[in-house]
N, CA, C and O of each residue as an XYZ file, in Angstrom:
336
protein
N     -67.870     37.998    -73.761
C     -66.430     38.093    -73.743
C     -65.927     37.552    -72.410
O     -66.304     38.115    -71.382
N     -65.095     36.489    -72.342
C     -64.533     36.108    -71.281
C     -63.247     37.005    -71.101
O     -62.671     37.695    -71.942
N     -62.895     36.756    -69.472
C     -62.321     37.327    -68.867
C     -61.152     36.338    -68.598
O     -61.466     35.375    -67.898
N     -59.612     36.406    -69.103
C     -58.588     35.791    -68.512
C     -57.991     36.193    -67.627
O     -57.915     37.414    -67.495
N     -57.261     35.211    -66.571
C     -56.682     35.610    -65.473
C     -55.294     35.634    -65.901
O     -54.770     34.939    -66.771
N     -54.504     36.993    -64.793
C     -53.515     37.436    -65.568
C     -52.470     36.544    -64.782
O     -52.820     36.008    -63.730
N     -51.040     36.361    -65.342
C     -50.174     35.032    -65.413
C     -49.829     35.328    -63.886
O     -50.034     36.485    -63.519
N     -49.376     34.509    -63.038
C     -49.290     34.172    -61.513
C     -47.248     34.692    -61.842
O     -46.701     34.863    -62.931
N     -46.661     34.794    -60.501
C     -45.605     34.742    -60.665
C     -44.624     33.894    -61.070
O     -43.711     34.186    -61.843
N     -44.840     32.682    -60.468
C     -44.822     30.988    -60.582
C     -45.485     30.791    -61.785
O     -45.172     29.637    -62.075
N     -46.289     31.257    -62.761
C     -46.150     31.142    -64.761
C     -45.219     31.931    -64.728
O     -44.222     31.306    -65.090
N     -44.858     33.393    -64.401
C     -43.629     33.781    -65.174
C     -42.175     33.312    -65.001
O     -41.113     33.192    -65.612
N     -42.805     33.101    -63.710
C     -40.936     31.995    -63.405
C     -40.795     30.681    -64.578
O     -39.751     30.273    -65.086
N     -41.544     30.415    -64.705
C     -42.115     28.614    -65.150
C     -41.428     29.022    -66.530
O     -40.518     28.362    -67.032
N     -42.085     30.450    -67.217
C     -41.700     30.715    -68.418
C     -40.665     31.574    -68.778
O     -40.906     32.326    -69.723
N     -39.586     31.641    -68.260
C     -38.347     32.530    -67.839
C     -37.524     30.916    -68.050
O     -36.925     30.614    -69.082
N     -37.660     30.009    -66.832
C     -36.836     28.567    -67.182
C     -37.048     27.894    -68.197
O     -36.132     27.147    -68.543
N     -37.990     27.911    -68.812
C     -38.662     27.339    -70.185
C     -37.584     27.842    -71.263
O     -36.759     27.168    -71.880
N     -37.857     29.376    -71.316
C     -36.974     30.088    -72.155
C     -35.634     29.578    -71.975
O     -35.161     28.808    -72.811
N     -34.846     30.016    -70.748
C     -33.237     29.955    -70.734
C     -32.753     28.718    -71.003
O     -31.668     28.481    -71.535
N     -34.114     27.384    -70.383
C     -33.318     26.570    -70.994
C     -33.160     26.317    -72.713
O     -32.165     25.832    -73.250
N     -34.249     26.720    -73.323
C     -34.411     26.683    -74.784
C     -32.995     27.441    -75.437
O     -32.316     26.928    -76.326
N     -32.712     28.759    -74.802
C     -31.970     29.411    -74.805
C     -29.953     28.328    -75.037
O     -29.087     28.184    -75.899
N     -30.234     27.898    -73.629
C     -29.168     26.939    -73.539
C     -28.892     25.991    -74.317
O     -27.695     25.751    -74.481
N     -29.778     25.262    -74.947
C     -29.814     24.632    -75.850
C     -29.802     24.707    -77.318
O     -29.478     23.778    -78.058
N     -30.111     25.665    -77.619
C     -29.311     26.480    -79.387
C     -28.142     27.057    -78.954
O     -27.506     27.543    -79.889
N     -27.525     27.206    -77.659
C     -26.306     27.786    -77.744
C     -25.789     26.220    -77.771
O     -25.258     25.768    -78.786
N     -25.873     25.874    -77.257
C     -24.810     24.572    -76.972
C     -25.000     23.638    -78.726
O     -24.150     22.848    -79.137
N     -26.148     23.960    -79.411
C     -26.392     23.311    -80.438
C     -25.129     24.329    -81.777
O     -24.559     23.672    -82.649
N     -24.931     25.759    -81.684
C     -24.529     26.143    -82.385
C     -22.584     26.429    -81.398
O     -21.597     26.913    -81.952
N     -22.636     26.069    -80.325
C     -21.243     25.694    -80.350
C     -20.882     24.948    -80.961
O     -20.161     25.212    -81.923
N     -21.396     23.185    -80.506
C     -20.801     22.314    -81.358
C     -20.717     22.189    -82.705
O     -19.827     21.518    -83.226
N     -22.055     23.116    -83.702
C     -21.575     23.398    -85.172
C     -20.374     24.397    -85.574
O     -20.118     24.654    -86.750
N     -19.695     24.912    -84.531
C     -18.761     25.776    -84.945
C     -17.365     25.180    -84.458
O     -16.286     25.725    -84.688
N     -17.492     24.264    -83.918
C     -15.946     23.112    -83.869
C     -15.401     23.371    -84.982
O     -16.109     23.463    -85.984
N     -13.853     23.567    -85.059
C     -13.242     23.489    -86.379
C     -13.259     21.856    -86.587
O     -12.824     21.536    -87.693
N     -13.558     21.059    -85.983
C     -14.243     19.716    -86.671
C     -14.875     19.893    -88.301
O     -14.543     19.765    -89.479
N     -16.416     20.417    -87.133
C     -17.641     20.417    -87.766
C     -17.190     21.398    -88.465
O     -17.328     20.812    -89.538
N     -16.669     22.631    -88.834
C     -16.328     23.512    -89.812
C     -15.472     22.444    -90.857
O     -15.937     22.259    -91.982
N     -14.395     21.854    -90.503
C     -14.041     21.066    -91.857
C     -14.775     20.581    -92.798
O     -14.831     20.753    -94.016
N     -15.634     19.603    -91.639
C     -16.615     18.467    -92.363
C     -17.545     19.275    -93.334
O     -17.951     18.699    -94.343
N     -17.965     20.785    -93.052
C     -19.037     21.101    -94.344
C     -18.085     21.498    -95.044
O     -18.305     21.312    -96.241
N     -16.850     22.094    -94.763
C     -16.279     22.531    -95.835
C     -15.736     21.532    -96.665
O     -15.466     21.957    -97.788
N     -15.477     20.282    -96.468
C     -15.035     19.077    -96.966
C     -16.536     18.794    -98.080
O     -16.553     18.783    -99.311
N     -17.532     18.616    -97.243
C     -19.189     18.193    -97.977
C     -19.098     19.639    -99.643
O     -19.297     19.417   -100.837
N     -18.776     20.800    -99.033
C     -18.765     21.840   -100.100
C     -18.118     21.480   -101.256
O     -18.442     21.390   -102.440
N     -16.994     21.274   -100.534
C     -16.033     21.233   -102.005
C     -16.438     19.608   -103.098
O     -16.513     19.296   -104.286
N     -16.567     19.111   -102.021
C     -17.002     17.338   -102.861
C     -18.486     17.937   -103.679
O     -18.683     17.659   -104.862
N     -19.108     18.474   -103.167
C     -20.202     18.851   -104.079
C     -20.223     19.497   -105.016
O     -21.195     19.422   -105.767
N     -18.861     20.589   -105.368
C     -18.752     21.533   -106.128
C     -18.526     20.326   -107.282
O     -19.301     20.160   -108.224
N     -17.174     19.413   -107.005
C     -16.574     18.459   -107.850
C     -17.857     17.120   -108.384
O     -17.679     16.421   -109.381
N     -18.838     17.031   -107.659
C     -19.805     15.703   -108.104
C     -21.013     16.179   -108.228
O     -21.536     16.938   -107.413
N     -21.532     15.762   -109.256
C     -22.999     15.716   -109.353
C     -24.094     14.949   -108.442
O     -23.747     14.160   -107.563
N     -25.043     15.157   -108.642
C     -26.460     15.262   -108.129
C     -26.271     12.956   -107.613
O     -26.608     12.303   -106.625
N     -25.658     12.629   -108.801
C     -25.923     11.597   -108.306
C     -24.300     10.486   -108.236
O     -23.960      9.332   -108.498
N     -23.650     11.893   -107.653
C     -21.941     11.493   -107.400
C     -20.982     11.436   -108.119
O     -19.783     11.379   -107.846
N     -21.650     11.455   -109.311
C     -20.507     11.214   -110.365
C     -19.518     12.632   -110.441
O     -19.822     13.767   -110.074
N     -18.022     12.073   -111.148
C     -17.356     13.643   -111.293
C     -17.713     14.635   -112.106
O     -18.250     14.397   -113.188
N     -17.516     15.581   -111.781
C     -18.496     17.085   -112.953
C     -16.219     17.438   -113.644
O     -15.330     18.141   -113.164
N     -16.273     16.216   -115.237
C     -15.004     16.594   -115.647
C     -14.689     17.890   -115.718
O     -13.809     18.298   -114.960
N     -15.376     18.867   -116.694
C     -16.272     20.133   -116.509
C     -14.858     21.012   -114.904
O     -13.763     21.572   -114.876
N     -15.712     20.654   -114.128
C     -15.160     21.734   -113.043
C     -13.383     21.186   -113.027
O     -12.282     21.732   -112.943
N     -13.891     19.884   -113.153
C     -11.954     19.545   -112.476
C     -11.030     19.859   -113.482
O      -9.826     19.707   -113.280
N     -11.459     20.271   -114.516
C     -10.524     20.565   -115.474
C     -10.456     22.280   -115.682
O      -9.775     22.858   -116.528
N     -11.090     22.729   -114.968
C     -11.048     24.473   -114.068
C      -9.859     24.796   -113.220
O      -8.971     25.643   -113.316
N     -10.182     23.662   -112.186
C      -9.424     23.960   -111.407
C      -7.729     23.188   -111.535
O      -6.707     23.307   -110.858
N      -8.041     22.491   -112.593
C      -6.144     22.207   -113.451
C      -5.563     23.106   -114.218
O      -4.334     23.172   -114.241
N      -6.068     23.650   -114.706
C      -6.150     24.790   -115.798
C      -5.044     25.733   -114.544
O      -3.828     25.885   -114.423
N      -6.496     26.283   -113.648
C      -5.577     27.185   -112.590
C      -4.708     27.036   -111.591
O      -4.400     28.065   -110.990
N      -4.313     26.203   -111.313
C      -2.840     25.264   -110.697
C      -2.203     25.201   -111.896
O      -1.294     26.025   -111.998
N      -2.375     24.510   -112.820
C      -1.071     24.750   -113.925
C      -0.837     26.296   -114.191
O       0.337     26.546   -114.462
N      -1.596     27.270   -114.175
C      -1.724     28.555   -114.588
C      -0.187     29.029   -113.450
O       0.948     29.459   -113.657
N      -0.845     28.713   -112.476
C      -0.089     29.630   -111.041
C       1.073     28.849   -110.739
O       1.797     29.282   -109.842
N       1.484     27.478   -111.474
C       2.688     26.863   -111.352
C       3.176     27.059   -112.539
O       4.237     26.473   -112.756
N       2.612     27.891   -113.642
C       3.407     28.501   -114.628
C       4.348     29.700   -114.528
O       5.450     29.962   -115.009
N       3.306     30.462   -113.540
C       3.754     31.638   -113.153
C       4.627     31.788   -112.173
O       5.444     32.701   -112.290
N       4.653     31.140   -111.271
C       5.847     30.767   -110.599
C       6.989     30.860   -110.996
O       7.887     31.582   -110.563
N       7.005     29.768   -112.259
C       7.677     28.993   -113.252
C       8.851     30.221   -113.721
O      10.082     30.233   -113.690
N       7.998     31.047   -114.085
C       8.507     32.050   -115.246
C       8.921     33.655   -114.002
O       9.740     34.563   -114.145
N       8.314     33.483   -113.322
C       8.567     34.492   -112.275
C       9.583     34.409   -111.360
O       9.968     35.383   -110.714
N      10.257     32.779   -111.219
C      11.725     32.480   -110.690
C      12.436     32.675   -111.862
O      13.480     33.212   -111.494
N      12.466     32.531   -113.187
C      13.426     32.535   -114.042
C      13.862     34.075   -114.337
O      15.085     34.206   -114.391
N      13.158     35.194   -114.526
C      12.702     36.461   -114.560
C      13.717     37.183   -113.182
O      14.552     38.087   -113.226
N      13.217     36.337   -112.001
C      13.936     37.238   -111.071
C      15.545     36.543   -110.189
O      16.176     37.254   -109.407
């Protein structure tokens, strides 16, 4: 059984800056994903994906969901100004 020598101060320093900078660097990586930029852009990628298939095309299917419920809530409107 060998015997290891235990870490010097200068390794734990070495591995303290190692860390913080690693540290520094997923912070600064998950600031810039939280830009309301970068928040648009997936939410932009989301919704285009909800509306297109696998190989871009439109899914008629969903877009005729979400006409349905815009005409629904501009019905109701509709009838909810006449009413009041």
């Amino acid at each position: 059984m060998s015997e290891t020598t235990p870490p010097t101060t200068a390794d734990r320093q070495a591995e303290i800056a190692a860390a913080r900078e690693e540290l520094v660097a997923t912070i600064s990586t998950l600031k810039s994903a939280m830009t309301p930029a970068a928040m648009a852009r997936r939410g932009g990628r989301a919704i285009t994906g909800w509306f297109t298939d696998e190989f871009g095309g439109i899914r008629p299917e969903r877009v005729a969901i979400v006409g349905a419920v815009v005409a629904g809530i501009v019905a109701l409107k509709i009838i909810g100004r006449r009413r009041g």
